[in-house]
N, C-alpha and C positions, 0 to 999 in steps of 0.2 A: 428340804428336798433337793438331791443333785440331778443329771441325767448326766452321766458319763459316757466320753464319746473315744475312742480308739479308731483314727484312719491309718489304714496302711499307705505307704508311700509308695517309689521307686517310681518305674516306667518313666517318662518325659519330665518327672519331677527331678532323676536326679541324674540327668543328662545334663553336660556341663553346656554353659549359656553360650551361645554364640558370639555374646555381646557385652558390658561390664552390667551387672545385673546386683539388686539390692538382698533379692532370695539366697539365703544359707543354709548351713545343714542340710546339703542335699544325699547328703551320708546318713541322714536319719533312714530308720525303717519306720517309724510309726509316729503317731501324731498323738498325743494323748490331753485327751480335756475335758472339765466339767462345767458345766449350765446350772446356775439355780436360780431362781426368781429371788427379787427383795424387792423392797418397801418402791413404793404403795402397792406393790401386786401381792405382795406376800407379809407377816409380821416379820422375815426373816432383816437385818440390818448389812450394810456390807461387809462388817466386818464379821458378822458369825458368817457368812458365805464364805468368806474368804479363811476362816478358820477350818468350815467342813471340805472344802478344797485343797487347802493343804494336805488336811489327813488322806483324802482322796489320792492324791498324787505322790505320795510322802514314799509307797512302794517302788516310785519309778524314780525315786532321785538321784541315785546313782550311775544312772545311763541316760541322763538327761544332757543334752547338747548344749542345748541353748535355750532362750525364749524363743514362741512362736508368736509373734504379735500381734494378729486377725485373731488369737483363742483366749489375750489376757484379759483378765478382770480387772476393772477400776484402774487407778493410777498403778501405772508402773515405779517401779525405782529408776533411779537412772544406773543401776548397775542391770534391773531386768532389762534395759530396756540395751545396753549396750553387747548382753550376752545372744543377744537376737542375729548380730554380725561380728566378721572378725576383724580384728583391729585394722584391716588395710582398709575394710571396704567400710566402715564408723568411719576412718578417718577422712576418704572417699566423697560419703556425702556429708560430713562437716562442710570440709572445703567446697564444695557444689551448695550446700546451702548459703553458704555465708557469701559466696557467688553471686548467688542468682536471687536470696534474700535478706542481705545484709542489716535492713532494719526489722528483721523478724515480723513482717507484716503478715505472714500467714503459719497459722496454727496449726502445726502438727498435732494429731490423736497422741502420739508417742516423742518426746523431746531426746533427741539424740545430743547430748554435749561431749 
């Protein structure tokens, strides 16, 4: 079982930031994502989730941006996770990590290297 979501974007989303800002793709038009329960809610495993998401999303791959990080499933790759920014602003918060948390004392959901 999926629930397939479609938000449309624009308005205040893809106003440029006042400020140096982590948010990209703000040239996207639409947000595209699927939902499916797994184990122990469901018999389904993460990995057949992530197979019937694939196929889900398999039509929109060609106009696909980037990652959208708050919509991904399970582990990212660290290439999902670097197509989420563009290489100034990856590079950006590298440097602002390794800044402000040089011994990796706190765990990001998503590992940007």
């Amino acid at each position: 079982m999926c629930v397939a979501g479609l938000r449309h974007l624009g308005g205040a989303f893809a106003r440029p930031p006042r400020h140096p800002s982590a948010v990209e793709h703000r040239e996207a038009e639409y947000v595209a994502s699927v939902l499916s329960p797994v184990r122990p809610t469901s018999d389904a495993t993460d990995a057949e989730a992530r197979a019937v998401h694939d196929k889900v999303l398999a039509p929109f791959a060609p106009d696909v941006l980037g990652a959208c990080l708050p919509f991904s499933f399970g582990p990212s790759t660290p290439a999902e996770v670097r197509s989420a920014f563009t290489p100034a602003t990856a590079g950006r918060l590298c440097r602002l990590r390794h800044r402000v948390d040089p011994h990796s004392v706190i765990r990001p959901n998503h590992v940007l290297t």
